[in-house]
C-alpha positions as CSV (number, residue, x, y, z in Angstrom):
1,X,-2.5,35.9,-87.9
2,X,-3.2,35.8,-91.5
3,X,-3.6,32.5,-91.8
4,X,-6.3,32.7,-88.9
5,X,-7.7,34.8,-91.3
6,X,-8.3,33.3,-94.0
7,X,-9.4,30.1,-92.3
8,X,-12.0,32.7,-90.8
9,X,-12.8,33.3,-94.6
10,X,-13.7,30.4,-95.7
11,X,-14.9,28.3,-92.7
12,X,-16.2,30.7,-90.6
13,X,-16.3,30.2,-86.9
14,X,-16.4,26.3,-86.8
15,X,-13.3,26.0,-89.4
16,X,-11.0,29.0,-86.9
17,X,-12.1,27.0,-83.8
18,X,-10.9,23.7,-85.4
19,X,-7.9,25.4,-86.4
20,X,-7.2,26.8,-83.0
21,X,-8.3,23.4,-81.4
22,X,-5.8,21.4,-83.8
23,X,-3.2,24.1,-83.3
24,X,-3.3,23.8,-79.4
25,X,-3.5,19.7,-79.9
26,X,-0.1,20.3,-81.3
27,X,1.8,22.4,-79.0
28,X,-0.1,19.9,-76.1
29,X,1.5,16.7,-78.3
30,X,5.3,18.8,-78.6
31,X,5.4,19.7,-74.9
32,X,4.3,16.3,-73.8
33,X,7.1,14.7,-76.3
34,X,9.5,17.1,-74.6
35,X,8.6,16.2,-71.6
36,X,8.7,12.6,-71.6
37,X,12.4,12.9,-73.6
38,X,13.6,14.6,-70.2
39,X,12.2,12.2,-67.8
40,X,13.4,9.6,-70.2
41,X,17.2,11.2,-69.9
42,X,16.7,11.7,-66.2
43,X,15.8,8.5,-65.8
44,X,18.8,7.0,-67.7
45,X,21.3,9.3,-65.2
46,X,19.7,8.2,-62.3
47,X,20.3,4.0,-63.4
48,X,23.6,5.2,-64.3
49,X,24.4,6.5,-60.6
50,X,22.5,3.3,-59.4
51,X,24.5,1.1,-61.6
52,X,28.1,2.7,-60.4
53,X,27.1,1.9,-56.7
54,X,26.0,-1.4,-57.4
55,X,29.4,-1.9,-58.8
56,X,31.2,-0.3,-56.4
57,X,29.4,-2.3,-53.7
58,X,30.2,-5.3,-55.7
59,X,33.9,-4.5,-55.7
60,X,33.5,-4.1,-51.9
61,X,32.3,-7.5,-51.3
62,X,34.6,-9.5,-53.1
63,X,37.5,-7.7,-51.5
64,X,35.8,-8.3,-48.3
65,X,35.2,-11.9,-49.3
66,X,39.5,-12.4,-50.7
67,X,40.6,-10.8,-47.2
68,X,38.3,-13.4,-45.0
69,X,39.4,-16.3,-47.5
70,X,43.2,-15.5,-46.9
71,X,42.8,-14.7,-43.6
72,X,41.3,-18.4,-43.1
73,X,43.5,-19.8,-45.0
74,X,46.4,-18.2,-42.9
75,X,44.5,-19.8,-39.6
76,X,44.5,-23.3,-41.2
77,X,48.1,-23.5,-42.1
């Protein structure tokens, strides 16, 4: 609050509402940095769940794909 004072002091009106406007710019500029660094974490969780199906579902298929070789190979012979 002193500080708000003394910009009062010696810019009157126009320097405390500059002050306050650059002083709410900030906190507006921290929060939205916060923000975007937990939708930027979020979003990393979310490819790694993606990614851990994908290879699970990879696994899946080339077992599935080994068991229908061998089992046409075992018809063939």
């Amino acid at each position: 609050m002193n500080s708000f004072l003394k910009i009062y002091i010696q810019g009157g009106p126009v320097g405390l509402s500059h002050a306050l406007r650059e002083a709410w710019l900030d906190h507006r500029l921290r929060r939205v940095c916060t923000l975007m660094d937990r939708e930027r974490a979020l979003h990393r969780e979310h490819m790694a769940q993606l990614r851990a199906e994908l290879d699970a579902l990879q696994a899946r298929q080339i077992s599935s794909t080994t068991r229908a070789t061998s089992f046409w190979k075992g018809l063939s012979s």
